[in-house]
VMD Tcl script that draws the C-alpha trace (Angstrom):
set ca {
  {-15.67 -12.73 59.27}
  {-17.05 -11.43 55.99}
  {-15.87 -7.69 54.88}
  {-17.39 -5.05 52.67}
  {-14.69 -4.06 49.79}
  {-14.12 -0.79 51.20}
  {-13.42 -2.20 54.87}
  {-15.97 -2.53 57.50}
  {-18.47 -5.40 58.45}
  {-21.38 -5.97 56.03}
  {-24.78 -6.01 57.90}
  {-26.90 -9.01 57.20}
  {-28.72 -8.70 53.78}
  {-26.93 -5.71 52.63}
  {-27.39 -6.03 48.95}
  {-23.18 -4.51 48.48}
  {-20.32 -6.98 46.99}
  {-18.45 -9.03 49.83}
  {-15.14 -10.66 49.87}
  {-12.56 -11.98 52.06}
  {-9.38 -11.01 51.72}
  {-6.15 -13.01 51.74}
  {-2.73 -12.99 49.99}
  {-2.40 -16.65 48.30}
  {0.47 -18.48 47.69}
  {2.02 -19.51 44.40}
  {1.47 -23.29 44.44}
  {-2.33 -22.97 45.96}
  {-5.16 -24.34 44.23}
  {-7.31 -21.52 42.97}
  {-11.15 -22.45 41.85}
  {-13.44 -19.66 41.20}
  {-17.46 -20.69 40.91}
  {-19.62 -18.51 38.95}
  {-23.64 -18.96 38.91}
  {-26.30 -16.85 37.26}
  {-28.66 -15.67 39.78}
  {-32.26 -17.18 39.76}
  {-31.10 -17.49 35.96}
  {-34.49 -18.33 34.65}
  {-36.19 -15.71 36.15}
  {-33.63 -13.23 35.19}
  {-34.00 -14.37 31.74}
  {-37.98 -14.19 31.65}
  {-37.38 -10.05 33.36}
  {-34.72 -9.64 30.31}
  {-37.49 -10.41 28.12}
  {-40.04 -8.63 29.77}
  {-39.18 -5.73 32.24}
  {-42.29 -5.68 33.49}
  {-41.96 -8.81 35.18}
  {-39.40 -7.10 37.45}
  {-40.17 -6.82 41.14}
  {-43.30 -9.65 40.98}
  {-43.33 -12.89 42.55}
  {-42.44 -15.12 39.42}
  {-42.92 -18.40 39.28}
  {-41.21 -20.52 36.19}
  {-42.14 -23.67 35.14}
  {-45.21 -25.92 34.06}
  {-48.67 -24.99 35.30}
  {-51.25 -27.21 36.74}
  {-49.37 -30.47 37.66}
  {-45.98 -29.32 36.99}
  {-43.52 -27.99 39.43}
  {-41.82 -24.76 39.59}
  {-38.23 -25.19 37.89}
  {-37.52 -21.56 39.57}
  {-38.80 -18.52 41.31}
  {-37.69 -14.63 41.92}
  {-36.56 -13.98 45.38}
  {-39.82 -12.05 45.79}
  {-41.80 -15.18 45.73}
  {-39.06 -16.96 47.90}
  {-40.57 -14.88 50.66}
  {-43.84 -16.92 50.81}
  {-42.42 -19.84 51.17}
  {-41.57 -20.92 47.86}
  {-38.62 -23.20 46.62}
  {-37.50 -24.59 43.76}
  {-39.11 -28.22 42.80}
  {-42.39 -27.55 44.63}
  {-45.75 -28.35 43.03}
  {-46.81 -25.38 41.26}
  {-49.97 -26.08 43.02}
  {-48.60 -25.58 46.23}
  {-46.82 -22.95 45.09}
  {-49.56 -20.98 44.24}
  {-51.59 -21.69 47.50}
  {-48.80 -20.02 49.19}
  {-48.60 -16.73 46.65}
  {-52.27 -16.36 44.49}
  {-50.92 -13.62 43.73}
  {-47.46 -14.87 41.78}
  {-47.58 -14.70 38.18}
  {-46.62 -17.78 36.38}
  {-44.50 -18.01 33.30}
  {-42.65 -20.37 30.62}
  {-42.88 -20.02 27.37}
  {-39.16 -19.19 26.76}
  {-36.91 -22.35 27.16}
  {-34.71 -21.79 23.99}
  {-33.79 -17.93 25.30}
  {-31.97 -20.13 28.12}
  {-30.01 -21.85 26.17}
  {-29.00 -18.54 23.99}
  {-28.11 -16.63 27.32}
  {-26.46 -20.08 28.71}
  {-24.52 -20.26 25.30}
  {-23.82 -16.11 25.60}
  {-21.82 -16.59 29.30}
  {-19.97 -19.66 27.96}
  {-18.52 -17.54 24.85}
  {-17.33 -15.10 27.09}
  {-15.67 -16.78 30.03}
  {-14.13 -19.39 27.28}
  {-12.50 -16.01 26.05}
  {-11.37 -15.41 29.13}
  {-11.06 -18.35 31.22}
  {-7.53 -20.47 30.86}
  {-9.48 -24.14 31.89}
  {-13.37 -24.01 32.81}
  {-15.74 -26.78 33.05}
  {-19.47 -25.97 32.50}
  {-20.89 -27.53 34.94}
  {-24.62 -26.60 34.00}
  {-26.87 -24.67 32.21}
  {-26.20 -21.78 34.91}
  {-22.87 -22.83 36.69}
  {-19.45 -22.81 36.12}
  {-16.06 -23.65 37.52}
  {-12.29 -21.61 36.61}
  {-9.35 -23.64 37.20}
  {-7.11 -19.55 37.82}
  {-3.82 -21.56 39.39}
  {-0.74 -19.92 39.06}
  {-2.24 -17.08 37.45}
  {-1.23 -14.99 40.92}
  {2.22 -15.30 39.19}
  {1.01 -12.55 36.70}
  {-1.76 -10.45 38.06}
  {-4.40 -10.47 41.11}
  {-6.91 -13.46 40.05}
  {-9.48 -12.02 42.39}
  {-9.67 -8.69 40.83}
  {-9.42 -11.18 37.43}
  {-12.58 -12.60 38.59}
  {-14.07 -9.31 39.21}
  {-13.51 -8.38 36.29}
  {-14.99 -10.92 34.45}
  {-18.01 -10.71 36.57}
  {-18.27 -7.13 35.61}
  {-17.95 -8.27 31.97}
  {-20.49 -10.50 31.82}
  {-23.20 -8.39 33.77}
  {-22.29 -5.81 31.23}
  {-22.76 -7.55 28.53}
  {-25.59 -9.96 29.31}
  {-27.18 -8.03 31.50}
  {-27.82 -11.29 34.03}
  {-26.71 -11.06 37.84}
  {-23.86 -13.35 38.75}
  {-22.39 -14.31 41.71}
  {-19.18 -15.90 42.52}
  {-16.51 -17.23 44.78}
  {-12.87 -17.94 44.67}
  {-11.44 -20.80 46.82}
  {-9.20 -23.43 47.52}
  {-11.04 -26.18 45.61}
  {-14.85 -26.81 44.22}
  {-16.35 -27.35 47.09}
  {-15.78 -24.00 49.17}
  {-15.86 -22.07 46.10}
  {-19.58 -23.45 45.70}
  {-20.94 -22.87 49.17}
  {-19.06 -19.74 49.36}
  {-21.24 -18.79 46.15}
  {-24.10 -19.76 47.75}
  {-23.29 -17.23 50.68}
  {-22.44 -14.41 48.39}
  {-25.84 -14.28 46.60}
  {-27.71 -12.20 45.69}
  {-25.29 -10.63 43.02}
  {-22.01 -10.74 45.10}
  {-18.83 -12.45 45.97}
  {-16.02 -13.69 48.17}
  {-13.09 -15.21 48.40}
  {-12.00 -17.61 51.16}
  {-8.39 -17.77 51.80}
  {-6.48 -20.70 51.91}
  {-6.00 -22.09 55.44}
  {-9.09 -20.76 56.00}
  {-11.96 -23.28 54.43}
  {-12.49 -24.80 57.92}
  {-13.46 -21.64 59.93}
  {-15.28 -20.49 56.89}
  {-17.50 -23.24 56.65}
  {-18.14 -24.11 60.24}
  {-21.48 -22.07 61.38}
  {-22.78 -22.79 58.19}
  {-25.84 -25.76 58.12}
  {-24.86 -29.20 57.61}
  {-26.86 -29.60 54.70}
  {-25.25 -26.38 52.85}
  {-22.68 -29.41 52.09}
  {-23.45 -30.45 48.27}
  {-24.78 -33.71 48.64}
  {-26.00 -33.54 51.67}
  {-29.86 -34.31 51.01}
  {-33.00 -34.48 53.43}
  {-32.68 -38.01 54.38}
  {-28.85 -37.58 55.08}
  {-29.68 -34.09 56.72}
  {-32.54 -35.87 58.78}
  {-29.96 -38.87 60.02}
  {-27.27 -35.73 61.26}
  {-29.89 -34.33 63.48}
  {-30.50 -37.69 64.95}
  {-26.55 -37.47 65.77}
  {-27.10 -33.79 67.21}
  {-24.88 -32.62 64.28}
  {-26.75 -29.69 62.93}
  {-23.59 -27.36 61.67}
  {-20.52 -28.15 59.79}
  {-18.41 -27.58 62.74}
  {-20.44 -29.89 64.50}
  {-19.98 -32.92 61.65}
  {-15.99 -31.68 61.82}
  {-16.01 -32.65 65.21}
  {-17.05 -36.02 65.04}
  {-15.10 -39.28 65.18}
  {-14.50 -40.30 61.60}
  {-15.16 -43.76 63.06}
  {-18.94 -42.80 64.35}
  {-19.58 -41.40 60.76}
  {-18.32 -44.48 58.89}
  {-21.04 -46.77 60.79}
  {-23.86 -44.33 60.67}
  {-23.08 -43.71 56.48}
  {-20.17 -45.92 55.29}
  {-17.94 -44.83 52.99}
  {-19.75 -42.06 52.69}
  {-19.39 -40.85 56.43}
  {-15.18 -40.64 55.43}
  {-16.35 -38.21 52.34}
  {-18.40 -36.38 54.79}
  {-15.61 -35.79 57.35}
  {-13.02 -34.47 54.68}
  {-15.53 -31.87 53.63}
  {-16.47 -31.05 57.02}
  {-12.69 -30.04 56.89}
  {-12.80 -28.36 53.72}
  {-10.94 -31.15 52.16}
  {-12.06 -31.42 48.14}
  {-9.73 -32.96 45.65}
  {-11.52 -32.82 42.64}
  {-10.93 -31.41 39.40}
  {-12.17 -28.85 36.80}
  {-12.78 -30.90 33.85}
  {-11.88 -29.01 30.95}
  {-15.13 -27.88 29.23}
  {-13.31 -28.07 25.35}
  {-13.11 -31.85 26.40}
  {-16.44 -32.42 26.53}
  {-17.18 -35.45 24.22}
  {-19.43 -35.30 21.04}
  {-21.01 -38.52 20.83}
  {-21.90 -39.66 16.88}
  {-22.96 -42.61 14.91}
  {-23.15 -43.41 11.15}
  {-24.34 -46.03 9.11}
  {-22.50 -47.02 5.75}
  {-25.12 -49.07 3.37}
  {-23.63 -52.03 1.30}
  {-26.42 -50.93 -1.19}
  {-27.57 -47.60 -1.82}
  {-30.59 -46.47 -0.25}
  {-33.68 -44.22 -1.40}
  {-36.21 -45.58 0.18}
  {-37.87 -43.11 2.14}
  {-39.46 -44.77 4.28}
  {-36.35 -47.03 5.59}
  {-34.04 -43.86 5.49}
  {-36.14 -42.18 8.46}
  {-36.10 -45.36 10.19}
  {-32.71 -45.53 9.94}
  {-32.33 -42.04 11.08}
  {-34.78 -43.15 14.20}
  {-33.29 -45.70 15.43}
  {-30.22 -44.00 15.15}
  {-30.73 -40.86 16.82}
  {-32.38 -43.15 19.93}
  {-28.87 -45.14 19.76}
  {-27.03 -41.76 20.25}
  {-29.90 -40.21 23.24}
  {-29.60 -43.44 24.66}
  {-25.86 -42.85 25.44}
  {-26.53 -39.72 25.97}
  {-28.67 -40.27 28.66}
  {-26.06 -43.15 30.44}
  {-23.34 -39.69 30.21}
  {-26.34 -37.95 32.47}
  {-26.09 -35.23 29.94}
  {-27.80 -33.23 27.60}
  {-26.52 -32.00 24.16}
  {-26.86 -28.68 22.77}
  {-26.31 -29.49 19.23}
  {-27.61 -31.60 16.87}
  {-26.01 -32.61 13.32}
  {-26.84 -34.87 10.39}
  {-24.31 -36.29 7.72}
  {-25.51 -37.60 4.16}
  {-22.91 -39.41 1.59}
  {-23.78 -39.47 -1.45}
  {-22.73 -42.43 -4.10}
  {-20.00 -40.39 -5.70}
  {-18.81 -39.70 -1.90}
  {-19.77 -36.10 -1.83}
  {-20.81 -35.57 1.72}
  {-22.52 -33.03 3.02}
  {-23.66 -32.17 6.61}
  {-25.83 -29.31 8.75}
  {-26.05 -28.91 12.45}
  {-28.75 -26.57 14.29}
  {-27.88 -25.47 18.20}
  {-31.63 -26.66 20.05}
  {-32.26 -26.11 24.12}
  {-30.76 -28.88 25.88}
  {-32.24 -32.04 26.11}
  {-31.81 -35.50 25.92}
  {-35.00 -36.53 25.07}
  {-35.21 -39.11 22.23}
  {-38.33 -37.31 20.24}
  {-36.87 -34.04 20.65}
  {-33.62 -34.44 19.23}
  {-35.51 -37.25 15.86}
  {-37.64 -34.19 15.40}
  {-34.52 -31.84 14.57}
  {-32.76 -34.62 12.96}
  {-35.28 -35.04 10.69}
  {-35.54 -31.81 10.03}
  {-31.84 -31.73 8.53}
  {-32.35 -34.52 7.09}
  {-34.66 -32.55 4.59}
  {-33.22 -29.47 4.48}
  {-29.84 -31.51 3.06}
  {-31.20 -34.26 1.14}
  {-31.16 -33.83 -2.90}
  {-34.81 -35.54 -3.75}
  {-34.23 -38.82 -5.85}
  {-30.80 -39.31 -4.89}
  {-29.52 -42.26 -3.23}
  {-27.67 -42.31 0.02}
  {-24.22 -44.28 0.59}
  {-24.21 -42.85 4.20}
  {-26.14 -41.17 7.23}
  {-25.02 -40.28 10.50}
  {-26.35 -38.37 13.25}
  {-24.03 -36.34 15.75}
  {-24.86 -34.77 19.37}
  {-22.46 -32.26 21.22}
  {-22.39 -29.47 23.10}
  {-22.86 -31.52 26.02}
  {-23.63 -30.55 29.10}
  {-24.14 -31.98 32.76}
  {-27.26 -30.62 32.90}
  {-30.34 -32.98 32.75}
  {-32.00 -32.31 35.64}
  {-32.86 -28.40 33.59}
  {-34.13 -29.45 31.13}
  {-37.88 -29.37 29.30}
  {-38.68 -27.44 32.42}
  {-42.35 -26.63 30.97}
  {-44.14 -29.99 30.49}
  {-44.69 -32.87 32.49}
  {-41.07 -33.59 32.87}
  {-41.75 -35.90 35.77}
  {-43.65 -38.72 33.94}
  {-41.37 -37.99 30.67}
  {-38.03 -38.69 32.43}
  {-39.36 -41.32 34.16}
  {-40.51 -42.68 30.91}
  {-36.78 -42.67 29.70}
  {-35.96 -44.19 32.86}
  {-37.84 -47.07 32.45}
  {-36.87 -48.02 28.66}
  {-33.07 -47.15 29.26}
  {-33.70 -49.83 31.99}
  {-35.09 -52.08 30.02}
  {-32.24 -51.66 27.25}
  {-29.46 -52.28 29.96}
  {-30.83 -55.53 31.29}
  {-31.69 -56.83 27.73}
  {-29.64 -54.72 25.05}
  {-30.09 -51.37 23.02}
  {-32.00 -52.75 20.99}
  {-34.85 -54.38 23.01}
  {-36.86 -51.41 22.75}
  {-37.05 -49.87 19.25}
  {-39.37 -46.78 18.31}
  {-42.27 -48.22 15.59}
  {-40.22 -45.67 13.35}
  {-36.98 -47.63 13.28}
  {-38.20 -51.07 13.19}
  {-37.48 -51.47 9.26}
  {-34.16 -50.16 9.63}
  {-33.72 -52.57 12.55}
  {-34.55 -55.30 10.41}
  {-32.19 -54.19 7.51}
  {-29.70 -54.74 10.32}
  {-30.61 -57.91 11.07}
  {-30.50 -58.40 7.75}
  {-26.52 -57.82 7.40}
  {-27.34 -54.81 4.64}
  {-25.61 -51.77 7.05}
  {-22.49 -51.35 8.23}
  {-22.68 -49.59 11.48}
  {-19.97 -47.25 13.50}
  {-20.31 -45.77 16.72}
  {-17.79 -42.72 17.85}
  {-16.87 -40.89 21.04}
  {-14.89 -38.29 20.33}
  {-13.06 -35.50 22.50}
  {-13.85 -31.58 21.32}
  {-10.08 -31.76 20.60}
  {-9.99 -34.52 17.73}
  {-11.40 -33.78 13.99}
  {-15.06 -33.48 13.45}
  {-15.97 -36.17 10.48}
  {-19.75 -34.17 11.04}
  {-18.18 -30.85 9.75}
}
mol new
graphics top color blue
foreach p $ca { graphics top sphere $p radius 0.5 }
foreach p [lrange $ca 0 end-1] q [lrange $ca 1 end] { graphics top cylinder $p $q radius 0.2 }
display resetview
């Protein structure tokens, strides 16, 4: 059962904090999960109160799809994903909005800074969500009232709802979240994931899509008790390996890790010319082609970087280098357009170059959120169709009309290329 704070049952929908109390032991696993409430629309009402209370819709108009809604407009009907079309059939009334995609990225940027503060190991696992690896911090102080705490902190500060739950591993501690919103949280005790999670709907289960939903209710499993209860044997030849994966979380069973967020990998390239270069015109090819090699890997990560950098070496070997944060994306013309915009704010007119890079980081598992205001659909697809073409044939089967010189010069033998991965931890040749 879930309990108020202060002791007795919480009635359905009451708006108050909820939690579940438990006394953990020293060696258990303890994962909190914190996520921003309809973040996007709580951003938009930051930035105008008077949206506050309407049903808002964000994302594109016309043929795009709404990338999220207030719970005011949830009560029509609407969900995140739908056409904005349909969306707007079901509430005339809702007021459409986005116009403000870089203030997510500032507030995203704003919660990271403080749990990093905070937190001893986090992994960002998008824009909005994050995971807190608090074992053996019962050894010291209460981690729930830790969590609290930092809850408290970042409402205070950013002003944005968050919700969050503490649990024995990723998995409960994300449906749990799920069950604490709007603006609460819980904590399910060890021991306890299985009775926790059993009335709950199959599909609650991350992972568990429509189609996979749809098959269940052809079984005449419709809760997670019910898919606990089956024979693991039954699952296996109704979803293969998959129906094992099922079972385990049917159980509460979820080994995975927090992947430390300081780990994320930056993901650079530079090009070292055997003659110097001042050729305009073959420089921003170069930088082209370049920043599509370093999207392009990007985009095989599935993530999205939230910084962008450009290096310039000069003949004498002073080097120089400037980085802007941008909104996430991975999104090869977004990320040439800021390149080449520090590419002019750093170059000295008339000099020649010895050599250019280009640098992404601040990544982010995130793609899905991104450019939620245009035609994202046919874009991503877009992306999806080159990268394919790349894989089967080679990075550079499909070259931007921009980097085809540079490509050439290549060919040629006149660059000498190097491509990095590096962990947050290691030196930054970029800085």
């Amino acid at each position: 059962m879930v309990y108020d704070v202060n002791g007795p049952p919480v009635p359905a929908g009451d708006p108050r904090p909820r939690c579940i109390f438990a006394r953990m032991s020293r060696s258990q696993r303890l994962i909190a999960h914190f996520d921003l409430d309809a973040f996007f629309v709580n951003v938009e009402i930051l930035n105008d109160p008077s949206l506050k209370g309407l049903p808002l819709l964000v994302g594109g108009r016309e043929r795009g799809v709404v990338a999220a809604c207030s719970y005011e407009a949830r009560k029509f009907g609407i969900h995140s994903a739908m056409p904005m079309k349909t969306a707007l059939r079901l509430c005339p009334q809702a007021t459409v909005v986005g116009s403000t995609r870089g203030e997510y990225s500032r507030y995203s940027r704003w919660v990271t800074e403080i749990i990093a503060a905070k937190a001893p190991l986090f992994e960002k696992a998008s824009i909005d969500e994050f995971y807190l690896d608090l074992t053996g911090m019962d050894r010291f102080f209460n981690p729930y009232q830790w969590t609290i705490d930092l809850r408290e902190e970042i409402i205070s500060a950013t002003g944005l709802p968050i919700s969050f739950a503490l649990a024995s591993n990723k998995m409960v501690s994300k449906i749990a979240t799920q069950e604490a919103k709007p603006n609460g949280y819980l904590q399910v005790p060890p021991g306890m994931e299985r009775e926790f999670l059993a009335p709950l709907k199959v599909n609650k289960i991350p992972g568990v899509g429509e189609h996979t939903y749809q098959a269940m209710q052809e079984l005449g499993i419709v809760t997670i008790r019910d898919l606990s209860e089956q024979p693991i044997e039954l699952l296996e030849r109704r979803f293969g390996k998959y129906g094992t994966e099922l079972w385990s979380k049917a159980r509460g069973i979820h080994e995975a890790e927090v992947i430390p967020y300081h780990e994320a990998k930056s993901i650079s390239t530079e090009n070292t010319f055997e003659e110097n270069k001042t050729d305009m015109v073959f420089l921003m090819a170069e930088l082209v082609r370049m920043t599509e090699r370093v999207a392009y890997e990007l985009r095989q990560d599935n993530k999205t970087a939230g910084c962008v950098a450009v290096k310039i070496r000069y003949p004498d070997f002073e080097t120089t280098s400037r980085q802007m944060t941008i909104p996430y994306t991975f999104y090869d013309d977004e990320l040439i357009a800021k390149a080449k915009e520090l590419f002019h704010q750093l170059y000295r007119k008339g000099q020649p170059i010895r050599l250019m890079g280009v640098r992404l980081s601040e990544l982010t598992s995130e793609a899905i959120q991104t450019n939620l205001f245009e035609d994202t659909g046919k874009k991503t697809q877009l992306y999806k169709a080159i990268d394919e073409v790349k894989d089967r044939f080679g990075k550079d089967a499909v070259v931007k009309a921009g980097g085809q010189k540079a490509e050439s010069a290549k060919s040629a033998g006149k660059t000498t290329s190097r491509f990095i991965r590096r962990s947050g931890e290691e030196r930054d040749e970029m800085e």
